[in-house]
C-alpha positions in Angstrom: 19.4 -11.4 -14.4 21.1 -8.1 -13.4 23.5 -8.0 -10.4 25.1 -4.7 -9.3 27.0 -3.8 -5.9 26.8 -0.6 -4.5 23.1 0.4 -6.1 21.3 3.4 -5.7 17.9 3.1 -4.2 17.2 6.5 -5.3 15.3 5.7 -7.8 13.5 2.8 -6.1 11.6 4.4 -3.1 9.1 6.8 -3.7 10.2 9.0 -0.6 13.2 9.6 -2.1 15.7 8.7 0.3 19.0 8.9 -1.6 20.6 5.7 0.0 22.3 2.6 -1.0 22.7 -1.0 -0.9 25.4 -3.4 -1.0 24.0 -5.6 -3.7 21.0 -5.0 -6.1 19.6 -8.4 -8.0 16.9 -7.9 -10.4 15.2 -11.2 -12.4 13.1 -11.8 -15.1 11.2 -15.0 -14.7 10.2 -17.2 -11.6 12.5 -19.7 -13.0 15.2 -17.7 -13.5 14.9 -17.1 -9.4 14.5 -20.8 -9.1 17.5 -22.1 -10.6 19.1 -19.3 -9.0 18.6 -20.7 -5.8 18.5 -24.1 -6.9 22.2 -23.2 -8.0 23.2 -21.8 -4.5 24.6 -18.5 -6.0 22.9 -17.1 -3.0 25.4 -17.7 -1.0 27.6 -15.3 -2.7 25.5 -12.6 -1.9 25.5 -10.0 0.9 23.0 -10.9 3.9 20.3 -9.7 4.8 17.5 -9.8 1.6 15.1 -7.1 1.2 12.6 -8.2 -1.6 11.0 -4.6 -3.0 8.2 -3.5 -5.5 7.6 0.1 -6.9 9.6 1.1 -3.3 5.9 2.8 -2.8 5.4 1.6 0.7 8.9 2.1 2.2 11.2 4.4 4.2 15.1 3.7 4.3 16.1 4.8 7.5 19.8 4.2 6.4 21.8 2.5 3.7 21.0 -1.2 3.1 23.8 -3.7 4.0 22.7 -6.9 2.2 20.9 -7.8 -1.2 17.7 -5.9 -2.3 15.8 -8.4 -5.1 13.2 -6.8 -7.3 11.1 -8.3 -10.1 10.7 -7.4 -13.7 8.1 -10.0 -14.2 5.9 -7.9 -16.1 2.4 -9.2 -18.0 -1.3 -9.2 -17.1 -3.2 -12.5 -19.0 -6.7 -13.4 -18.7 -7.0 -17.0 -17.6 -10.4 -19.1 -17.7 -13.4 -18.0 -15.9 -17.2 -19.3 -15.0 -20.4 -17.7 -14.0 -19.7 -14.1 -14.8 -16.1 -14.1 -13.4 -12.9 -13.5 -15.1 -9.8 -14.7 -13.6 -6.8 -12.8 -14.3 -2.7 -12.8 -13.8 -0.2 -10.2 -13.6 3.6 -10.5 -12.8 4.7 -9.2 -9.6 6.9 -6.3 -11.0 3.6 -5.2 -13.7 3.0 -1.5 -12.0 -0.6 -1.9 -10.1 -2.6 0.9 -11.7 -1.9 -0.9 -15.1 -3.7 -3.8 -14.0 -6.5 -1.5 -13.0 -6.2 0.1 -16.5 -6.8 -3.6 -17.8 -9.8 -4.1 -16.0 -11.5 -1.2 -16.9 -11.2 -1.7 -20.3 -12.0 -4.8 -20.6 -15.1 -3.7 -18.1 -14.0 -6.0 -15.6 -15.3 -4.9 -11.7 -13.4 -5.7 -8.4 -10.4 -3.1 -8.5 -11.6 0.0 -9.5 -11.7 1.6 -6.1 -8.0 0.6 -6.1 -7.0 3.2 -8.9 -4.0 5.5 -8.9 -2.6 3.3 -6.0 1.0 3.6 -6.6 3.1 -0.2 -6.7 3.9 -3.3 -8.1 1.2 -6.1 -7.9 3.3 -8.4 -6.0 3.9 -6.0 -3.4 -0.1 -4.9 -3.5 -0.5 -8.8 -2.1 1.8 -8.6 0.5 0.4 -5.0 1.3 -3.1 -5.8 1.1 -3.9 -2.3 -0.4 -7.1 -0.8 0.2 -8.8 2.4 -1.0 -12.3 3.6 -1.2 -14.1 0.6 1.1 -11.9 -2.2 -1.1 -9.1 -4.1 -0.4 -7.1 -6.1 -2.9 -7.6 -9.6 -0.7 -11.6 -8.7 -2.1 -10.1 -10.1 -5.3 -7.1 -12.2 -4.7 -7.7 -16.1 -6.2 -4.4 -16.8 -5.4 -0.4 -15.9 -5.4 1.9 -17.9 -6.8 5.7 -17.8 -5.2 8.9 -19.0 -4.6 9.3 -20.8 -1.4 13.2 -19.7 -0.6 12.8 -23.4 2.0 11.7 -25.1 -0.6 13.1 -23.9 -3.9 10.2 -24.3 -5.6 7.2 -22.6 -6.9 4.0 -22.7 -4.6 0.2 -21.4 -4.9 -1.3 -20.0 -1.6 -4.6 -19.5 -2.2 -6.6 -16.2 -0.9 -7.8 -17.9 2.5 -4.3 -19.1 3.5 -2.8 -15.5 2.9 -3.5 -14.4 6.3 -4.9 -11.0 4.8 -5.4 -8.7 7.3 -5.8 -4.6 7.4 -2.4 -3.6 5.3 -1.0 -7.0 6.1 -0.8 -10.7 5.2 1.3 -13.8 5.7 4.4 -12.1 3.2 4.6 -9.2 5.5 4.0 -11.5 9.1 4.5 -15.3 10.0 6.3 -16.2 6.5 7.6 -12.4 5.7 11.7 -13.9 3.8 9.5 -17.3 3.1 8.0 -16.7 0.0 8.6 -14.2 -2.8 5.7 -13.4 -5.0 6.2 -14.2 -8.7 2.1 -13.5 -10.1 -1.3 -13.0 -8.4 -4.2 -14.2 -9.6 -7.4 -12.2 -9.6 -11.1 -13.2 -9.6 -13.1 -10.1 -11.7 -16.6 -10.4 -12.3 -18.2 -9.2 -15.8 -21.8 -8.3 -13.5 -21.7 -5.1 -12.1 -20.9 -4.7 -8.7 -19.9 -1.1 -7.9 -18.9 -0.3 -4.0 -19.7 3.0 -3.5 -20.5 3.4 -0.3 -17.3 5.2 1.5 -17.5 8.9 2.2 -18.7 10.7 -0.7 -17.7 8.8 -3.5 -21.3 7.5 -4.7 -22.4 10.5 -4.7 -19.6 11.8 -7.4 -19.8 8.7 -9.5 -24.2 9.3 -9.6 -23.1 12.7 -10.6 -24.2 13.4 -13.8 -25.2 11.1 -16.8 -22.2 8.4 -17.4 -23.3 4.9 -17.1 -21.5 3.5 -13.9 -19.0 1.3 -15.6 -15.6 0.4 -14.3 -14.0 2.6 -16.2 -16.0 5.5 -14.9 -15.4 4.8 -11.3 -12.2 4.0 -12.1 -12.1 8.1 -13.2 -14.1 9.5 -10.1 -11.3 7.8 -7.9 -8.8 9.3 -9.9 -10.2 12.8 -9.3 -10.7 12.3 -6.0 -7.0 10.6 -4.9 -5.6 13.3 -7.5 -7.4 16.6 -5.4 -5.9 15.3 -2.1 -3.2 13.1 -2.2 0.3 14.5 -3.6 1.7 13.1 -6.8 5.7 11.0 -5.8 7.2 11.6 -8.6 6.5 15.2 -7.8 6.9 15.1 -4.1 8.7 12.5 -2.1 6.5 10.6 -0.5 4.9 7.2 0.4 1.4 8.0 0.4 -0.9 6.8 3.9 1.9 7.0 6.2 0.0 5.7 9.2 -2.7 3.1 9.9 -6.4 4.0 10.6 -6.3 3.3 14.7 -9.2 0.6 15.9 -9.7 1.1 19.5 -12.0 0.0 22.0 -15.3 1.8 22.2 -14.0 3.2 25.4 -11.2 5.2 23.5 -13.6 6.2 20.8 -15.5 7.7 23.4 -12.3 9.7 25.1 -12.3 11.5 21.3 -15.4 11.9 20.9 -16.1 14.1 24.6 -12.6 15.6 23.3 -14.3 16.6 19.7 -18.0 18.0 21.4 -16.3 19.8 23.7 -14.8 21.8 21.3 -16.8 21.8 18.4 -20.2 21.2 20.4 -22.5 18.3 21.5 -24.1 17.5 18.1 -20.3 16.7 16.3 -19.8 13.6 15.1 -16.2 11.9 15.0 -15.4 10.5 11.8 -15.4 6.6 12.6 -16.1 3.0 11.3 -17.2 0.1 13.2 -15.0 -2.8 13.0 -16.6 -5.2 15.4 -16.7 -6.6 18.7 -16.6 -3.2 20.2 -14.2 -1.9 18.4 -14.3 1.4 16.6 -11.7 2.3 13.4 -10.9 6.4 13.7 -9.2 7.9 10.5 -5.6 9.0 11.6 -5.7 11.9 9.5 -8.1 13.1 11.1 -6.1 12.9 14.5 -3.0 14.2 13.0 -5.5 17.0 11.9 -6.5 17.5 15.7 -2.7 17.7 17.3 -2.3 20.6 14.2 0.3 19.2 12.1 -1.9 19.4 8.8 0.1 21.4 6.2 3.0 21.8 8.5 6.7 22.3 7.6 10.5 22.0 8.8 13.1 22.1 7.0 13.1 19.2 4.2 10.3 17.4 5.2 6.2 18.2 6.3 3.0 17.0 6.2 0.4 17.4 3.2 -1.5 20.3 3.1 -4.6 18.6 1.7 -3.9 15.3 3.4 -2.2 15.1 7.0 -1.7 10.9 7.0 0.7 11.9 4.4 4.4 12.7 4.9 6.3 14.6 2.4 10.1 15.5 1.3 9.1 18.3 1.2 12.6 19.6 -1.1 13.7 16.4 -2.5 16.9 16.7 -0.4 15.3 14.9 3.3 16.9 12.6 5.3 15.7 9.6 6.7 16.1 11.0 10.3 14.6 14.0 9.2 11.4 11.9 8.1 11.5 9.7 11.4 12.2 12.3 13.8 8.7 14.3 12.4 6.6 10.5 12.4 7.8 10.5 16.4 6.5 13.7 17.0 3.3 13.3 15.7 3.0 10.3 16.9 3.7 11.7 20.1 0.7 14.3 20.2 -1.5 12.2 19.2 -0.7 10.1 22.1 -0.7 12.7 24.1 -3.8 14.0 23.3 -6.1 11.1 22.8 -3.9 8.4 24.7 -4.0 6.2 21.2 -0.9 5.1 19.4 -0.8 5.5 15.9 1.1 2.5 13.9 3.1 3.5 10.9 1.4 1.7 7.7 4.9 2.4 5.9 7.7 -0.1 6.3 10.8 1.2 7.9 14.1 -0.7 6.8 
């Protein structure tokens, strides 16, 4: 176990907010977190916790005043399986893609649409990442963690994670409860491709490569690579906002705004999700309100992809980052009288 006060989070948030916190903690093994605890060394420790992955998903809005924890439980094992599935665990701190490298390999289906996301698997749980018309909760057998009431290990299984779009139990209702240590995965040997968002069937048909998971694992690669900026290139934390659902009565305020400039046959990018709702791509609103490849200062918005906020120069600020998600925010309420959510976590 590793403790260090005054620790840079430089290095641990892919935006690249150059900020601090009070005390750092970062363990090895569940038990070594248990009989942590179990010890009450906690108590020595500066208040709040902040439990963080690959610092993917994040914006510091300021220096950190209590303890950030971080796992370097790192392995991927295949447990017993039945019926064409394969089971599966990783350690919360194993890097996300590499479990995705692991299943192609070993021609294993379920997360290749989830390719090239970058994060920790614990923190892909808590997130419930999604890509491509897949979400990790597709897959999720179950999560093993620490319950910080209890001090002891638990296993929530996939129906009592209170998955949800980008959200779950970890991040609402028990977010500080429990602390994920491994996730198990159910993987299935029979093929079972999902290809049907926007275009990408169509580029993994292309050509004469078997449709394996490995090749759709490539043809999302491509595809994330030609539009979404690389962080350890450009600061940033990838989709910046949620996908807005609104009633069919909002969808249909954008859609007269969208003929009525572009003519009565357009057709607004949407997805049903249910009950009268309607899901609306943010980027593509950002894209509306004209903020696609725009820039001030140290910070902008992708060029190829408006969801996504960039440091721009490596040198932003986090009120340099927040006043620009206001803005847009802003004009898109403005325009379309819908509020865009921030999918990144501000602390």
């Amino acid at each position: 176990m590793r403790i260090e006060n005054n620790h840079s989070l430089l290095k641990q948030n892919t935006f690249g907010m150059d900020v601090s916190c009070a005390c750092y903690l970062e363990y090895g093994s569940a038990e070594e977190l248990v009989e942590f605890f179990a010890s009450g060394r906690q108590f020595t420790l500066p208040e709040p916790f902040l439990h963080i992955g690959g610092g993917s998903n994040l914006l510091f809005t300021k220096d950190f005043p209590g303890t950030v924890f971080h796992s370097r439980i790192r392995f991927i094992k295949e447990l017993s399986g039945s019926g064409g599935n394969v089971l599966i665990e990783a350690g919360a701190g194993t890097l996300w893609d590499d479990v995705c490298v692991f299943c192609a390999e070993n021609g294993l289906w379920g997360v290749e649409n989830l390719s090239g996301i970058p994060g920790e698997t614990g923190a892909a749980a808590v997130q419930n990442i999604g890509a491509y018309g897949a979400e990790i909760k597709d897959v999720v057998e179950e999560v093993r963690c620490f319950d910080a009431v209890t001090l002891a290990m638990k296993t929530i299984k996939a129906e009592d994670c209170g998955y949800g779009y980008r959200t779950s139990i970890f991040k609402e209702g028990a977010k500080g409860r429990y602390t994920v240590m491994s996730v198990v995965l159910r993987l299935s040997e029979t093929p079972k491709p999902r290809l049907e968002y926007g275009h990408l069937r169509s580029a993994v048909e292309a050509g004469d490569a078997e449709i394996t998971p490995a090749h759709v694992r490539s043809v999302v690669l491509e595809i994330r690579n030609s539009k979404l900026p690389d962080p350890s290139k450009i600061g940033n934390a990838g989709s910046f906002f949620k996908n807005p659902i609104v009633p069919k009565s909002s969808f249909d305020v954008v859609e007269n705004y969208a003929r009525s400039k572009y003519g009565k046959e357009y057709e607004v990018p949407h997805f049903d999700a249910g009950s009268g709702f309607v899901k609306i791509p943010a980027a593509w609103l950002i894209e509306q309100c004209g903020w696609k490849g725009y820039r001030e200062g140290n910070v902008g918005v992708y060029e190829k992809q408006p969801l996504v906020l960039v440091n721009v120069t490596g040198q932003a600020r986090p009120y340099e980052i927040l006043g620009l998600e206001t803005r847009i925010t802003a004009s898109v309420r403005n325009l379309f009288g819908i509020e865009l959510e921030p999918e990144v976590e501000h602390i």
